[in-house]
C-alpha positions as CSV (number, residue, x, y, z in Angstrom):
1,X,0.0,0.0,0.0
2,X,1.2,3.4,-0.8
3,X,1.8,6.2,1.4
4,X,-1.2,8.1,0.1
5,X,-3.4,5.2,0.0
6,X,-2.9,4.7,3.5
7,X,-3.8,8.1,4.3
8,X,-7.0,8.4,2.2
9,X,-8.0,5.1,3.8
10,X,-7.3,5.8,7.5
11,X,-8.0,9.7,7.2
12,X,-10.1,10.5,10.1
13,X,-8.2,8.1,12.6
14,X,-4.9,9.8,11.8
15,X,-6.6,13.3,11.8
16,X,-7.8,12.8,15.2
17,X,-4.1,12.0,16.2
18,X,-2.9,14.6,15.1
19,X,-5.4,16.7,16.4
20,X,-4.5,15.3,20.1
21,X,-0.7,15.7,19.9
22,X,-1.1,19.6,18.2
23,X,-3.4,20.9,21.2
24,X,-1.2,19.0,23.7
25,X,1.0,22.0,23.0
26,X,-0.4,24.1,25.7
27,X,0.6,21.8,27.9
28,X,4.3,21.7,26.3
29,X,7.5,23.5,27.9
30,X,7.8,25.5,24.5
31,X,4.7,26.9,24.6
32,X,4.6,27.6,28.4
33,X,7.9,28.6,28.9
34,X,6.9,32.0,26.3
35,X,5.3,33.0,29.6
36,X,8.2,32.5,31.6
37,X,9.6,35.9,31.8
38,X,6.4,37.8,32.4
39,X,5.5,34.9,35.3
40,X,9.2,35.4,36.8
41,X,8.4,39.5,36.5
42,X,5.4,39.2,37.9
43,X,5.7,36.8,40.9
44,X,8.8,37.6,41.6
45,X,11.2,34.4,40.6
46,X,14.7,33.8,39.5
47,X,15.6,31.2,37.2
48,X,16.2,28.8,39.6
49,X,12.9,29.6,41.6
50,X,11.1,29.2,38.7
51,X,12.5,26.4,37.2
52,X,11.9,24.7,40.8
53,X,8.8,25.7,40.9
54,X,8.0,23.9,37.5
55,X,10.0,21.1,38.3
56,X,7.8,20.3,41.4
57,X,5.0,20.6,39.5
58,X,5.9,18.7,36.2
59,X,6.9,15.6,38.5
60,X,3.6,15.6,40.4
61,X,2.3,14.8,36.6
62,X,5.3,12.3,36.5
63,X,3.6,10.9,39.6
64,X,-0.1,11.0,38.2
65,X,0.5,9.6,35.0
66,X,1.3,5.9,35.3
67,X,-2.2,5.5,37.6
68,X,-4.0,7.9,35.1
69,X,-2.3,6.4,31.9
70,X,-4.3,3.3,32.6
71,X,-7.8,4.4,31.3
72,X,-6.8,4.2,27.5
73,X,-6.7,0.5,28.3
74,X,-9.9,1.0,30.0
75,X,-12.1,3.3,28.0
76,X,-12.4,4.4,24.7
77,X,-9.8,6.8,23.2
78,X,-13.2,9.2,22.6
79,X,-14.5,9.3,26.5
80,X,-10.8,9.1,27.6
81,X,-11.2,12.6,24.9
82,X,-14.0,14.2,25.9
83,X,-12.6,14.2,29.9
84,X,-8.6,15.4,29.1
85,X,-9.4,18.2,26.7
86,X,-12.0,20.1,28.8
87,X,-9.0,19.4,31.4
88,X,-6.6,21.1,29.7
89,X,-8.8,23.9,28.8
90,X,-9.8,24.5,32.7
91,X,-5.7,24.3,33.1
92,X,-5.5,27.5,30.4
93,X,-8.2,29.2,32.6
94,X,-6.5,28.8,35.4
95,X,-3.2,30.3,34.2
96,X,-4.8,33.4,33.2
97,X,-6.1,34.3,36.3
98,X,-3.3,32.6,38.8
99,X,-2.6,35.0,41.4
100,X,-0.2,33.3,43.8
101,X,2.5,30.9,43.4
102,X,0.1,28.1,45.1
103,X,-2.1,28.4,42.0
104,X,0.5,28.8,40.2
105,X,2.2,25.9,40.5
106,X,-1.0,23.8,40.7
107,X,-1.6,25.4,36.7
108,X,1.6,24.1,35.8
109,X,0.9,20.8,37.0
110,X,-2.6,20.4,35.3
111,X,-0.8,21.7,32.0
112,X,1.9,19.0,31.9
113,X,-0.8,16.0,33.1
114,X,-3.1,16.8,30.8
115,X,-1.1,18.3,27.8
116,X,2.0,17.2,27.6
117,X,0.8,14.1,29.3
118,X,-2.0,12.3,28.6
119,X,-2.8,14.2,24.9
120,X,0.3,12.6,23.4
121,X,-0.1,9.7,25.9
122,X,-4.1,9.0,24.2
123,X,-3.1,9.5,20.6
124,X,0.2,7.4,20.8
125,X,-1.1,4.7,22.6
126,X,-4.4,4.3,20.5
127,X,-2.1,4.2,17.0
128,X,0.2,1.8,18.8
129,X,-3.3,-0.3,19.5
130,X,-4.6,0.5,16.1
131,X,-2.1,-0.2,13.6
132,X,0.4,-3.0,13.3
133,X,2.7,-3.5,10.2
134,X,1.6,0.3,9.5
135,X,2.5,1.7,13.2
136,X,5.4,3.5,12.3
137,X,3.6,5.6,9.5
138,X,0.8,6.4,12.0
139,X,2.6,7.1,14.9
140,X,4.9,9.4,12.0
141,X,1.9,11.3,11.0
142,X,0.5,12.2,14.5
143,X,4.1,13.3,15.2
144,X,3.4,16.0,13.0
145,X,1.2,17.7,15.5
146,X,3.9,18.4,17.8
147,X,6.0,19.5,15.1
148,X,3.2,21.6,13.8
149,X,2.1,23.2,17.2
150,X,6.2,24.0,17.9
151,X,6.1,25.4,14.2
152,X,3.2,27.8,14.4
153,X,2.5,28.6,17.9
154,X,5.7,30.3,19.1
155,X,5.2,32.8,16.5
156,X,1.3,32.7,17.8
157,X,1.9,33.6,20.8
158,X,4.2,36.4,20.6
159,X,1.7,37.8,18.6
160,X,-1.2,37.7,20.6
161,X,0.3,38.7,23.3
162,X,1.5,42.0,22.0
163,X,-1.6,43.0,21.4
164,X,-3.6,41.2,24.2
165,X,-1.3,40.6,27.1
166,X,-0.3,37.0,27.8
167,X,-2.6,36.4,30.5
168,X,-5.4,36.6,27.5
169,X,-3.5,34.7,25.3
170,X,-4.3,31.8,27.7
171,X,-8.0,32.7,27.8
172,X,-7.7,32.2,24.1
173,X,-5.9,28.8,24.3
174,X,-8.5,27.7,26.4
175,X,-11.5,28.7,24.4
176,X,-9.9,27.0,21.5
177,X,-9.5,23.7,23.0
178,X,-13.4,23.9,23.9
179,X,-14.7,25.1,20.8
180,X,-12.8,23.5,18.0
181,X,-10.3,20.9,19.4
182,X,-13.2,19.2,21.6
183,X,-15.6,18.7,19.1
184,X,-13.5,18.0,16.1
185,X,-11.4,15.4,17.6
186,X,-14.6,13.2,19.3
187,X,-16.5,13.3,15.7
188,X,-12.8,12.0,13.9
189,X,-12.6,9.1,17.0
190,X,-16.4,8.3,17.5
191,X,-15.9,5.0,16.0
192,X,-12.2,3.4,16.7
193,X,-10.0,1.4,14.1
194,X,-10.5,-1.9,13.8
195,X,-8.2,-4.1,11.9
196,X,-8.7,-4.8,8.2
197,X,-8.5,-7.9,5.7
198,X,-6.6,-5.4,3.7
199,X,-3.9,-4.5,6.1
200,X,0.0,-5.5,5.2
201,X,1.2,-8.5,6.9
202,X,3.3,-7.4,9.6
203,X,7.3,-7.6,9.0
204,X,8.1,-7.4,12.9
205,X,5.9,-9.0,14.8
206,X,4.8,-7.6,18.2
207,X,6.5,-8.8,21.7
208,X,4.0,-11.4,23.3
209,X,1.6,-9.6,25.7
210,X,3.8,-8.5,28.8
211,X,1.7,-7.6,32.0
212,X,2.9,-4.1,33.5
213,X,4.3,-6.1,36.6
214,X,6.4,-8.1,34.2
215,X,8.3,-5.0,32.1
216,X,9.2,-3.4,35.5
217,X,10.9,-7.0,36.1
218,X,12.9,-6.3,32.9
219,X,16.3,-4.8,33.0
220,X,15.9,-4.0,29.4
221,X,12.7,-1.5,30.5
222,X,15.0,0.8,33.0
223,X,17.7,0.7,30.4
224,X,15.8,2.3,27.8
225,X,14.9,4.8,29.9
226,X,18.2,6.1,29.8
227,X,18.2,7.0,26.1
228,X,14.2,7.6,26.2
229,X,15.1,10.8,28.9
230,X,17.4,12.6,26.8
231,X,15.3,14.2,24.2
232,X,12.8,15.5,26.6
233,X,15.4,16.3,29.2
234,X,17.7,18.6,26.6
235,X,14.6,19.8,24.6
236,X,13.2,21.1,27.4
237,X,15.9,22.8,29.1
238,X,16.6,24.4,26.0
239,X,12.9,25.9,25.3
240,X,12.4,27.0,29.2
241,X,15.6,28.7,29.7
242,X,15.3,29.6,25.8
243,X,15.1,34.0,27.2
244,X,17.9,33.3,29.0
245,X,20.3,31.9,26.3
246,X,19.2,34.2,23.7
247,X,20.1,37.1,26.6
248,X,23.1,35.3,27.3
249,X,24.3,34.9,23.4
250,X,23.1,38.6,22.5
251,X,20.0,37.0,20.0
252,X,16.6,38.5,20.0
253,X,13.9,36.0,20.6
254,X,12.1,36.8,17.7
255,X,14.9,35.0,16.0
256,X,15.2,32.2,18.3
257,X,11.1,32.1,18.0
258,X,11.6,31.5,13.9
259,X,13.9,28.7,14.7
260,X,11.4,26.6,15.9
261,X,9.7,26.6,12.1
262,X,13.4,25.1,10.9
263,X,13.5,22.9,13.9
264,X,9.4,21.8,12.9
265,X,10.2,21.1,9.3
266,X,13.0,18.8,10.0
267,X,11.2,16.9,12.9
268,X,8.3,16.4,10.2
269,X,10.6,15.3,7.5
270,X,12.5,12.7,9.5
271,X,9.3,11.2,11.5
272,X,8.0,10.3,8.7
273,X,11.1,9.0,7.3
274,X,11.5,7.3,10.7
275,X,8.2,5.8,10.1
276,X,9.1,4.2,6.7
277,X,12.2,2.5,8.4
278,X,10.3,1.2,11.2
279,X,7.9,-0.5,9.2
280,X,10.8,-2.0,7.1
281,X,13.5,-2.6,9.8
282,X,11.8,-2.3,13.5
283,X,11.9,0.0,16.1
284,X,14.7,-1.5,18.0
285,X,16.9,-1.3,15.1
286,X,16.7,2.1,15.3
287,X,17.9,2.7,19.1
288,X,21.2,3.3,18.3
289,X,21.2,5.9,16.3
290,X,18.3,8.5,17.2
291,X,20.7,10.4,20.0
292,X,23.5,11.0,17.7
293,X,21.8,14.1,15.7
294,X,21.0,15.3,19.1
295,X,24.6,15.1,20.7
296,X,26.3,16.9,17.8
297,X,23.5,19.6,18.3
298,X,24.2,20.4,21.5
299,X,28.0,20.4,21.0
300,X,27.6,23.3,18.3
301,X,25.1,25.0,20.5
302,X,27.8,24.8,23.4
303,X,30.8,25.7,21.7
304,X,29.7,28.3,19.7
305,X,27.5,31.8,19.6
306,X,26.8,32.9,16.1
307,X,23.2,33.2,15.1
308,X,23.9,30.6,12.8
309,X,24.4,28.0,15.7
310,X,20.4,28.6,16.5
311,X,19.5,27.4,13.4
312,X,22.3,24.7,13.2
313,X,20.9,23.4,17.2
314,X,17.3,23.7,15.7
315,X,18.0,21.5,12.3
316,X,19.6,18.7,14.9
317,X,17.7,18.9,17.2
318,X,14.4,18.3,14.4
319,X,16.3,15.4,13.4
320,X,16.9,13.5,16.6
321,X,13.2,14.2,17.5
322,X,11.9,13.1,14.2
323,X,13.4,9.6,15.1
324,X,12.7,9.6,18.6
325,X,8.7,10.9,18.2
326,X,8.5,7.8,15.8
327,X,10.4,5.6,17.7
328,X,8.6,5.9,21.1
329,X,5.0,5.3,19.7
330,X,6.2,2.5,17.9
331,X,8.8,0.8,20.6
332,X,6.6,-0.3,23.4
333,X,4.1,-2.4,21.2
334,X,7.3,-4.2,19.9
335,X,9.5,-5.0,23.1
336,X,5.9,-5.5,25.3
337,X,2.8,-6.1,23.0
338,X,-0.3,-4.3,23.0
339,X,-2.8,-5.9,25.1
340,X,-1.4,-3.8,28.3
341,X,0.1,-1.1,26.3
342,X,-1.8,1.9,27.6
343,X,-0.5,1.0,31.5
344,X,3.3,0.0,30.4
345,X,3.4,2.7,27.9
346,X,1.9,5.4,30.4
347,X,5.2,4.6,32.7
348,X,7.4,5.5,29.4
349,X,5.8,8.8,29.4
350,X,6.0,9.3,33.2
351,X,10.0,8.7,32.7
352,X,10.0,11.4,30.1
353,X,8.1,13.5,32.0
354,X,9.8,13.1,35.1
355,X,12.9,14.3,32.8
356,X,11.5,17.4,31.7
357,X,10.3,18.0,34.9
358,X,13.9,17.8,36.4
359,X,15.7,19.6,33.4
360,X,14.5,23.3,34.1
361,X,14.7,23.1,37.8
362,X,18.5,21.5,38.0
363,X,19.9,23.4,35.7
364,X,18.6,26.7,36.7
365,X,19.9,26.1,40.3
366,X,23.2,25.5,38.2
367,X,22.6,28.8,36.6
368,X,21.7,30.6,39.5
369,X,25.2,29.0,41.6
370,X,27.2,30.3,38.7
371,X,27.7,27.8,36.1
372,X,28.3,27.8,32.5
373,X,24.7,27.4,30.5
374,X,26.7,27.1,27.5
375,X,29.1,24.2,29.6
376,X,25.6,22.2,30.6
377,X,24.5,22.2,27.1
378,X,27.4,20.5,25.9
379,X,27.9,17.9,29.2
380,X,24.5,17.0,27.7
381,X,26.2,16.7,24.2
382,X,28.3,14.2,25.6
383,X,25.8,12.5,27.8
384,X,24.3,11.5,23.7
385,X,26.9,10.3,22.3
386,X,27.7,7.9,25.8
387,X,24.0,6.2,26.0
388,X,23.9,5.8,21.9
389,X,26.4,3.1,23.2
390,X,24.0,1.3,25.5
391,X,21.1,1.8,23.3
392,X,23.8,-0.4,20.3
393,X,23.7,-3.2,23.9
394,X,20.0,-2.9,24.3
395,X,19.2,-3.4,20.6
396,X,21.3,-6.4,20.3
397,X,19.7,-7.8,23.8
398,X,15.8,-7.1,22.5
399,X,16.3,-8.8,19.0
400,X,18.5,-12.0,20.7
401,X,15.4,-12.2,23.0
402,X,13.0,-12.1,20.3
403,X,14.7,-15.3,18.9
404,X,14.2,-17.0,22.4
405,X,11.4,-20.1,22.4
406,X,8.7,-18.5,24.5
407,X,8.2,-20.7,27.8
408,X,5.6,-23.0,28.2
């Protein structure tokens, strides 16, 4: 099947997706952290205040998710819709009118559950479920809703809240999700995907049907962790502390802000790439290699402070998370099977969430005790190219294991 058949066929189950992973954006550090000089302004917070402020809250969402996580496998992905969005849209709410750092931090925390959380959580999980010799297209085209939401909202944003103030530039967000992400989305997922007598024969055939209990037995489940971190660790340190480098390197943040169209276009072009090698190779043949892009990014984002190493950072960076987007929606189904993939995959996302969570807040108490930003950045550089090592290990271990007679 081609790549355009497939989409005309499974059109309103990949548009529904999409739709979920584009409006978790509000829930994103990218889109939050535009906020984050006016919050630290306003309430009074340094960097590292700030940044542990957000880190608190982001891992009390680490914390929420695995239990939470479990109702994909429970429910269908349109009533596990039609309670997160209006969720997100009463966390929007809430950061426009927050008047203390209580509220505050309890804002932060409903933006990352729901948003970054369990929006990308629903839409992964239910392609994962979905699709089987196809997964790595789908999961490649509701990847494009991130990288269209980090494309178009930046530039959105700063807009708006020019003219509006950016306390109404959350009222905004929120009235979106209600009025056109809500509806739209439960029409496209009404009726879920059920497999076909047309579907392509499966080259990689999913893992038998691991039980949550048993992957948290598996050494090979806190090893990936280690190379499943890194993207949302860096990414997000970058984009929270993204005034602060561009103060630091003498940019504007308009500029920086147009980066993120670069950094959108190349993370669109390699997921789907990604998802056409997945389908013909697997997802763990692929671990090896997703962190190098993202090691040599952060080395030329380290060492050097011409504009052009923006756009250099942003063109790597698109790559790696091109890959990795792809890769994590299609890697859990493979190593663990599907029938409990909601619970075990809700965990993965914890992990990268707990990462993101603890990105901002260490490394601006490093900032505020006097160390390099540019010297972190490129210790994180390093940190790549070290776990693309174990990934090479954990690849090898995954497909020797696959070749193992199952037990009776």
């Amino acid at each position: 099947m081609t790549f355009l058949a497939f989409l005309r066929d499974n059109a309103r189950w990949l548009a529904g997706g999409f739709l979920l992973t584009l409006f978790s954006s509000f829930g994103q550090t990218f889109f939050i952290s535009l906020s984050a000089g006016s919050i630290r302004e306003e309430y009074g917070l340094s960097h590292g205040g700030f940044g542990t402020l957000y880190m608190v809250a982001t891992l009390g969402s680490a914390l929420t998710l695995p239990r939470l996580g479990q109702i994909v496998d429970r429910y269908s992905v349109k009533h596990v819709a039609l309670f997160i969005i209006p969720m997100l849209a009463l966390a929007a709410v809430s950061m426009a009118f927050s008047t203390n750092v209580i509220l505050l931090a309890f804002t932060i925390y409903l933006l990352r559950l729901f948003g970054q959380g369990m929006l990308t959580h629903t839409s992964f999980t239910a392609m994962g479920r979905w699709f089987s010799a196809q997964r790595g297209r789908a999961v490649s085209v509701v990847t494009l809703g991130h990288n269209t939401g980090e494309a178009i909202f930046p530039l959105i944003f700063v807009a708006v809240a020019v003219t509006v103030g950016w306390r109404n530039t959350w009222l905004m967000a929120a009235a979106a999700l209600v009025l056109v992400a809500l509806p739209v989305i439960v029409s496209l997922i009404a009726v879920e995907r059920a497999p076909r007598a047309s579907d392509p024969v499966a080259r990689v055939s999913d893992a038998r049907d691991w039980t949550r209990a048993e992957a948290l037995r598996d050494p090979v489940f806190y090893l990936l962790f280690l190379g499943v971190m890194a993207p949302s660790f860096i990414g997000t340190v970058i984009f929270f502390h993204q005034v602060y480098l561009v103060e630091l390197r003498g940019w504007s943040l308009e500029l920086f802000a147009g980066t993120f169209i670069l950094m959108a276009i190349m993370t669109a072009t390699f997921a789907l790439i990604s998802g056409q090698l997945i389908d013909r190779f697997s997802a763990v043949a692929l671990l090896p290699a997703f962190l190098i892009p993202l090691g040599a990014a952060c080395l030329i984002l380290g060492f050097f402070d011409g504009q052009w190493s923006a756009f250099a950072f942003m063109a790597l960076l698109g790559v790696s998370w091109g890959f990795s987007s792809t890769l994590f929606g299609a890697l859990w189904p493979e190593i663990y099977g599907t029938r409990h993939l909601g619970s075990i995959r809700a965990l993965a996302v914890a992990v990268m969430v707990f990462a993101s969570a603890m990105g901002p807040g260490l490394t601006g108490l490093l900032i505020d005790r006097g160390v390099s930003y540019p010297g972190q950045i490129i210790a994180m550089g390093i940190y790549c190219f070290a776990i693309s090592l174990v990934m090479l290990q954990v690849s090898r271990r995954v497909r020797a294991r696959a070749l193992e007679p199952v037990a009776a």
